[in-house]
C-alpha positions in Angstrom: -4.9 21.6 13.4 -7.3 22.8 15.4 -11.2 21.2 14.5 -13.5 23.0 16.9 -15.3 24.8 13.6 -18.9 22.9 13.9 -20.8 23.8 10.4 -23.8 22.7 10.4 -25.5 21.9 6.7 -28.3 20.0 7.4 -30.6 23.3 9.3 -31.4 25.1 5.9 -32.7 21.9 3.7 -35.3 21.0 7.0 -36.1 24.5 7.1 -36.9 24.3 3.3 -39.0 21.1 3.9 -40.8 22.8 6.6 -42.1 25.8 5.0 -43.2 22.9 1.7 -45.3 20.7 4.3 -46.9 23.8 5.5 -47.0 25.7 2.2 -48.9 22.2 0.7 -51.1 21.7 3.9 -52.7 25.3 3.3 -52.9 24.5 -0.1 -55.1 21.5 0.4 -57.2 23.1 3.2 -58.1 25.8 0.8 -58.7 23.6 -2.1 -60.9 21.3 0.9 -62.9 24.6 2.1 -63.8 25.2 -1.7 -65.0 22.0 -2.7 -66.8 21.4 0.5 -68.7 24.5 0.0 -69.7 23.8 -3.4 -71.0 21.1 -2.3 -72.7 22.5 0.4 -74.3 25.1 -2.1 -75.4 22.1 -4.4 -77.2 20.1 -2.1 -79.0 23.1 -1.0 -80.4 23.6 -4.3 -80.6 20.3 -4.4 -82.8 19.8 -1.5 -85.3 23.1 -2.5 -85.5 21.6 -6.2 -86.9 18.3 -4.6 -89.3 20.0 -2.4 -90.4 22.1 -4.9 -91.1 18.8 -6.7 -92.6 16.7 -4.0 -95.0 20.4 -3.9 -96.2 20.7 -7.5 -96.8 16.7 -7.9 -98.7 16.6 -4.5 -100.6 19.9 -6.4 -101.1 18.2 -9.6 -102.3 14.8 -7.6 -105.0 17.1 -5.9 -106.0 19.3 -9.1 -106.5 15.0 -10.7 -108.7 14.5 -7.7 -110.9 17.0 -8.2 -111.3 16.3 -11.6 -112.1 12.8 -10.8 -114.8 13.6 -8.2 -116.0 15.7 -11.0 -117.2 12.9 -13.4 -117.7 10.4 -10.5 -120.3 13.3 -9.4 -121.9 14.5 -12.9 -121.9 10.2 -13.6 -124.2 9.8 -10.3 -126.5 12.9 -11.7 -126.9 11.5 -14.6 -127.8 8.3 -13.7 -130.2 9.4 -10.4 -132.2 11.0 -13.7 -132.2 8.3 -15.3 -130.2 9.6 -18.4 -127.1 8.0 -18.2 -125.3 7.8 -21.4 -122.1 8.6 -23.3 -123.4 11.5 -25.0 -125.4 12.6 -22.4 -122.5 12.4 -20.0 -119.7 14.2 -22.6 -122.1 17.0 -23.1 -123.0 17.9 -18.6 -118.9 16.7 -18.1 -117.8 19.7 -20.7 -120.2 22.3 -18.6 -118.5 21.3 -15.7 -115.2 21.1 -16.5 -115.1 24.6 -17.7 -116.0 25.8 -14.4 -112.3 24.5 -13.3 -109.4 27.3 -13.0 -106.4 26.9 -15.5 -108.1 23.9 -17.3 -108.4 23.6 -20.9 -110.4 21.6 -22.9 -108.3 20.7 -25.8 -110.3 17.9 -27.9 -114.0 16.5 -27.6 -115.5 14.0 -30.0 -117.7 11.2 -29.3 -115.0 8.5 -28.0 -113.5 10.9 -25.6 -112.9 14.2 -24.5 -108.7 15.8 -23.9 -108.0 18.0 -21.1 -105.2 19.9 -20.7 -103.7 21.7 -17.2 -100.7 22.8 -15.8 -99.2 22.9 -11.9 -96.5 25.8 -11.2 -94.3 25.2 -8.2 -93.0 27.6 -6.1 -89.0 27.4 -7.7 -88.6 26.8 -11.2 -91.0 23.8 -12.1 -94.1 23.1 -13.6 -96.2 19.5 -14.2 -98.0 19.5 -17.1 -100.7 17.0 -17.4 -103.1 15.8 -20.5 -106.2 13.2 -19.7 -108.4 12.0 -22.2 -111.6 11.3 -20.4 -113.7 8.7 -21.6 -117.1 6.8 -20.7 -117.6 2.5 -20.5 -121.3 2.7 -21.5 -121.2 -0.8 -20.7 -121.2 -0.3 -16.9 -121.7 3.5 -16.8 -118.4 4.4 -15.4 -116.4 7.1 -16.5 -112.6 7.0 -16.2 -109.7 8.6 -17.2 -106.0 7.9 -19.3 -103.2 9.8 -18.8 -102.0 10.8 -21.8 -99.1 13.1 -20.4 -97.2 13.9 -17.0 -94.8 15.7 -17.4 -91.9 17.8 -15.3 -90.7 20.9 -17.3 -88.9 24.1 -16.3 -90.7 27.4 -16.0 -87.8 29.4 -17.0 -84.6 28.3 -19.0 -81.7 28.2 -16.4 -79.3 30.5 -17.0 -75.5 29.4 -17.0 -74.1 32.7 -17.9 -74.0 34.5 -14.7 -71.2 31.9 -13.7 -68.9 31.4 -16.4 -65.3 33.4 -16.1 -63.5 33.8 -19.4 -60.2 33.2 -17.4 -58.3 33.4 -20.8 -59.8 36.0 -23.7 -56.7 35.0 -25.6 -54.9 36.6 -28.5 -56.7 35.5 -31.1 -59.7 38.5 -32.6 
């Protein structure tokens, strides 16, 4: 009895492993590439939703500044003629706040007046902004309250586009 038959059973099942560990590597590197691309795509949009926001409030902080150098400036008219008072100064204010683009005057009685304006970025956001206005006849100051300040969407998103029915189903 002869033994010099060598069979070797052990080749195939590292084979098998082989092609596994590579099969599973290039699954992961796929499934890596994706999410890391996602991600990429989200902090993009990310980042040009928050400059878009740092733009509009910087906007809307400006379009309040020249509102307030608007009553400071009708207040020191008013009182370098001598006719400084609330009614006096609600009545020239009004004139001159109409004067200002994309402002609306929304309420005026004799406590204070409402203003109304609004601040478009340059994506898909908006500040809109409500003041009451009002007048300290003790110390002939005017001042200002906000009453509103807030972020909103120009346009509803739209989810839509990106949703794959992967499954219609059976079912009608």
């Amino acid at each position: 009895m002869n033994k010099n038959n060598k069979i070797s059973a052990g080749i195939g099942g590292s084979l098998i492993i082989v092609i596994f560990v590579a099969l599973c590597l290039t699954v992961f590197s796929v499934l890596s590439f994706t999410t890391a691309y996602s991600d990429l795509k989200l902090s993009k949009k990310s980042e040009s939703m928050a400059k878009d926001y740092y733009y509009v409030n910087g906007e809307t902080e400006q379009k309040l500044s020249e509102i307030y150098e608007l009553l400071i400036n009708t207040n020191d008219n008013l009182i370098s003629i001598g006719i400084a008072t609330k009614e006096n100064f609600n009545h020239a204010v009004i004139n001159e706040l109409e004067k200002i683009n994309g402002l609306s005057i929304v309420d005026k009685n004799n406590e204070f007046i409402t203003i109304y304006y609004e601040v478009f970025g340059k994506e898909n956001q908006k500040i809109c902004v409500t003041l009451n206005i009002l007048y300290d006849d003790t110390i002939n100051i005017p001042y200002y309250k906000i009453k509103s300040w807030n972020l909103a969407n120009i346009n509803a998103l739209n989810y839509e586009e990106e949703n794959y029915d992967l499954w219609e189903g059976i079912f009608e």
